[in-house]
N, C-alpha and C positions, 0 to 999 in steps of 0.2 A: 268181392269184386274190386277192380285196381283203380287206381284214378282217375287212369286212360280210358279202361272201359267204362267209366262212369261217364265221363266227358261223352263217349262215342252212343251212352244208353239217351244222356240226354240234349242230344245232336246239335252239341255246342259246336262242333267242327262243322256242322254243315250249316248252320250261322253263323258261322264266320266265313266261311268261302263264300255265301250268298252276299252276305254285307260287303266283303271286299270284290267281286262280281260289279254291284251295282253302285261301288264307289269309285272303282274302275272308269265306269261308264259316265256317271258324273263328271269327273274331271275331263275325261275327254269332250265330251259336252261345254265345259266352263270353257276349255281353251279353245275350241273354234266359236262359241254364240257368244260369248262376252264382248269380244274385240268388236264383232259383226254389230254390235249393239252401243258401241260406244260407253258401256259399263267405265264405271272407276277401274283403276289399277287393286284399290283395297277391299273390293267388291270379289273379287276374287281369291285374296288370300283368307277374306271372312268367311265362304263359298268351304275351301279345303282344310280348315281349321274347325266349322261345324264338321263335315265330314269324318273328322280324324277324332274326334269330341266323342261321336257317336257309335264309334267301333267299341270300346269294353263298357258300354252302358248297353249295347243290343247282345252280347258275349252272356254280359249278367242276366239279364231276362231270361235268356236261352238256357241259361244252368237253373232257374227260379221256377220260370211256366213251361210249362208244353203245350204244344197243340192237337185239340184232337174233337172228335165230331161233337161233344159233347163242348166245343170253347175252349178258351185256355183255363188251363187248371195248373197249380204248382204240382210241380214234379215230389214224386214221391223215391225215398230209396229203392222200393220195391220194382221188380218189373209190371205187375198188373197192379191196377188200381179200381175200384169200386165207386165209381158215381154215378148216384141215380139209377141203382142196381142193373147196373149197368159195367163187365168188368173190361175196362182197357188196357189195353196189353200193348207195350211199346216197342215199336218196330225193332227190330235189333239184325234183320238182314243186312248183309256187307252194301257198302254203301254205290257198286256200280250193280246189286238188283232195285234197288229202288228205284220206281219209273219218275218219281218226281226230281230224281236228282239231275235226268238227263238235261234240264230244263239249265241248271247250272253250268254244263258244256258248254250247251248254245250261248251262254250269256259269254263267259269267258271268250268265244270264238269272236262274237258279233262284237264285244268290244275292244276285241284285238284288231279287227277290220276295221271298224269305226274311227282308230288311231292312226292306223297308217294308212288306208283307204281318203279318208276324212281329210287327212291335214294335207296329203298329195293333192286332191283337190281342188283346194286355195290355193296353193303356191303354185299350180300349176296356171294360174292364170295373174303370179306374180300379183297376189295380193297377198303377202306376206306378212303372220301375224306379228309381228313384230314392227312392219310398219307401220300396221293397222293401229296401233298403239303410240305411235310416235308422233308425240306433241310437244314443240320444241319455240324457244323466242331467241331473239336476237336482239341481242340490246344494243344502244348509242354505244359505239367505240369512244374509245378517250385519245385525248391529245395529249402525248406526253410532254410537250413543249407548249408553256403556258405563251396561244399565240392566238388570239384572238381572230384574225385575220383567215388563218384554217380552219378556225371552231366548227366550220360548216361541215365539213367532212365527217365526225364523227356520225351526226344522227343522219348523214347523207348517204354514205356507203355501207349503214347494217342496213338502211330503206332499199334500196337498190338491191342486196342481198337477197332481202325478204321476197321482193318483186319476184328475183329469179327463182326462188324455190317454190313458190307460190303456184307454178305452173305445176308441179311436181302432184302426184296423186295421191304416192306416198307418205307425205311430210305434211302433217299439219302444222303450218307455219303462223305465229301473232301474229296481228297484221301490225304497223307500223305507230298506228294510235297508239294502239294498248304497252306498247315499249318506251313511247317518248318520258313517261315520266320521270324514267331512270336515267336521263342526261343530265351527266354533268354530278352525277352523287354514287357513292359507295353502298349499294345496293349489296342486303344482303340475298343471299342466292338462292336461299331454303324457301325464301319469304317470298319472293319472287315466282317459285315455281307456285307453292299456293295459291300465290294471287291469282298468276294466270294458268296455273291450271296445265300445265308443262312437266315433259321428265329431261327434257334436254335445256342446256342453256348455252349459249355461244355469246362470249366475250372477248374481248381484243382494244389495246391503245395498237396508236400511230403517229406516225413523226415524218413532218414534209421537211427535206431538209436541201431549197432551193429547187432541182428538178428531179430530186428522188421522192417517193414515198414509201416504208415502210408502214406494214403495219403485220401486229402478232395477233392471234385468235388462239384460242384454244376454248373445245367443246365440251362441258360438262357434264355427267347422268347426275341426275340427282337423287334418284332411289338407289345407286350405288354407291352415293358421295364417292366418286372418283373421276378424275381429267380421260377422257377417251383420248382425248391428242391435242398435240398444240402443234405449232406453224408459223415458222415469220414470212412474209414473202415481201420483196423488193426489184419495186420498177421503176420507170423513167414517170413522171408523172403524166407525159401525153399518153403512159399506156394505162391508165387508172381499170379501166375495163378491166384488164386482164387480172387484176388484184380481185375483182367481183365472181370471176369465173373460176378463178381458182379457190377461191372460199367455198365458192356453191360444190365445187365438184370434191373438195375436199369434204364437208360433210355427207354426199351420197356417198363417196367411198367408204368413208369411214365408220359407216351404219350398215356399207354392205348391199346398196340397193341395186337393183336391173333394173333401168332407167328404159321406158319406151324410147320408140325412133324420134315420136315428135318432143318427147320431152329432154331428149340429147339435146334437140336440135334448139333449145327456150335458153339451154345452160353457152352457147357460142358467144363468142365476144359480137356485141353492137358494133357497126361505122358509123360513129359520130364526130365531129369536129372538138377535139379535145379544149378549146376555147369555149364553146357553145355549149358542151357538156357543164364546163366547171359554173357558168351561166346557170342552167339548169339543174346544178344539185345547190348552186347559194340559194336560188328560188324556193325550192324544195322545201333549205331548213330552216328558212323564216315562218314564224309564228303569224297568223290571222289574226293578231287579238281586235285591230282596232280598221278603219277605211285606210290609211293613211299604207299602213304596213299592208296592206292586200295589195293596194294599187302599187305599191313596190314591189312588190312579190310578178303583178302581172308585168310589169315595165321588165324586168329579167328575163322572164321567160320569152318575152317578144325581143331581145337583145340576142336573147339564144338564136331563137329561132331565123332571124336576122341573119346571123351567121349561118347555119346549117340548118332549113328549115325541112328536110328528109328525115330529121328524128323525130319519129311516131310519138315519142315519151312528153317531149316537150310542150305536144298541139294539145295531147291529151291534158295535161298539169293543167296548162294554161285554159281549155276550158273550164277544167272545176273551180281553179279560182276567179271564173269571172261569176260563175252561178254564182259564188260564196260572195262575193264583194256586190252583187248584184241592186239588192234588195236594201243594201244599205245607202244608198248614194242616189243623186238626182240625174246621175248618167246610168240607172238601172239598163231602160231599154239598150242601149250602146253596146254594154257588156253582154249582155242578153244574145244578141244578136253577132258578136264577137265567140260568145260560147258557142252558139251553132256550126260557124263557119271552123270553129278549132276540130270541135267533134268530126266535123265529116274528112276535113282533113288527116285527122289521126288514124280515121277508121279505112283510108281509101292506102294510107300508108302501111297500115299495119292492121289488117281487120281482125288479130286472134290476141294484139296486145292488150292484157287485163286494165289496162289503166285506158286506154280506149273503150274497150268495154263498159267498164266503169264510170266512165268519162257524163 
């Protein structure tokens, strides 16, 4: 007898198409419920490296035991074998009479539909796994010109940023706490995604230079250590907006998404008073640590708003810091009662702005 027909006596081939059948189906499996589940990224390649582990360790079995009514028993050279006076005789019919094998058709078929069937059906409602996976920060921009005066603008306009993708269903975006700690230092970037738990990073300096503002970005993968794209863009600094819209729409192109209608519409430039604005991101990137510095922080936002009080953004800020400043100070109720009146304002100008919301 040949090697081949040994192989085929002790239906190592038909355990291996079985095992590869229902590894088949595994993996397609892993790639739609994993995302669905928020799994790690490494949870999956542990997932397809058991699997591939376990292919010439169930090959070996297969050449070792057989199965048969009597349990498994090791395979003998012979074609019949004598157990429990009892003689078994190993099937040796071509492999499409055997009624068990049909069973491996089906598998092959059903996991061929399960792949293409399966995965058209998420994307058909533009939940794209690959968005589904996409957890991404935005760090404080740098000032390339050591100018203290501008300093605000860095952790001003990646917050702003963040606000706009935030709307976004596809983009798991940091929220703006968990980034601030990287102002102002050379952050490495591996360490970064760790911490928070990210495969995208978005970095970028900026240079105001009178009534221009540059600034460059470029977006990271970090499971592929490599730049997906960089970008400088430059405008009048009354047009600061459009330096925000153009980042934002620059990383959904650049990932490739289909942006609903309402969430085109979160990525548009604001009408704000480009005075009242720069009011409200100095507000913005001031620190709470003590009373002194919050009641400046509110004194801004109400200077803003002074100016252009139709920006939603501003009523909302300036609520939260009065709750924040509230409880520390003898003019509790004041603010108290100042946070109310910013809320309802925010919410009657703008009732789907997340910082209203939030507010």
């Amino acid at each position: 007898m040949s090697f081949f027909e040994e192989l085929k006596r002790r239906k190592v081939f038909r355990v291996a198409a079985s095992y590869a059948v229902v590894a088949f189906i595994i993996m397609q499996l892993v790639e739609i419920l994993y995302p669905m589940f928020n799994f790690p990224q490494w949870t999956q390649q542990f997932t397809v490296i058991i699997v591939l582990l376990g292919f010439p360790i169930a090959v070996i079995l297969s050449w070792v035991f057989d199965k048969t009514p009597q349990g498994f028993i090791k395979t003998d050279v012979k074609e019949t074998q004598d157990r429990d006076g009892v003689s078994i005789k190993v099937d040796n019919r071509p492999f499409y009479q055997q009624k068990r094998n049909i069973f491996l058709v089906f598998g092959v078929i059903g996991g061929v539909l399960l792949g293409l069937i399966g995965g058209n059906k998420f994307s058909s409602d533009q939940l794209d796994l690959n968005n589904e996976l996409t957890k991404m920060a935005i760090l404080p921009f740098t000032n390339i010109k050591q100018d203290k005066e501008n300093d605000f603008l860095g952790f001003a306009l990646s917050d702003e940023i963040i606000n706009r993708l935030g709307y976004l269903k596809s983009i798991v975006v940091r929220p703006s706490g968990s980034v601030r700690k990287y102002q102002g230092i050379e952050a490495d970037l591996n360490q970064v995604g760790n911490d928070l738990d990210v495969d995208l990073v978005l970095t970028g300096s900026y240079l105001r230079n009178g009534d221009q503002l540059r600034l460059s970005t470029e977006l990271i993968d970090l499971n592929k250590n490599e730049r997906l794209w960089n970008k400088t863009v430059q405008v009048d600094y009354s047009d600061i907006f459009e330096i925000q819209e153009t980042v934002s729409r620059d990383i959904v192109d650049g990932l490739k998404y289909n942006l609903q209608p309402e969430e085109e519409e979160k990525l548009k430039i604001s009408n704000v008073d480009p005075v009242a604005y720069e009011l409200y991101l100095k507000a913005k990137d001031m620190k709470s640590n003590n009373v002194p510095m919050m009641e400046t922080k509110i004194e801004l936002f109400l200077e803003s708003i002074n100016i252009d009080s139709s920006y939603s953004e501003s009523w909302a800020e300036l609520a939260t810091a009065c709750v924040n400043v509230a409880q520390a100070t003898k003019k509790g109720q004041y603010y108290i009662n100042l946070s109310k009146y910013a809320v309802r304002k925010a919410i009657s100008l703008n009732s789907e702005s997340l910082s209203s919301i939030l507010a």
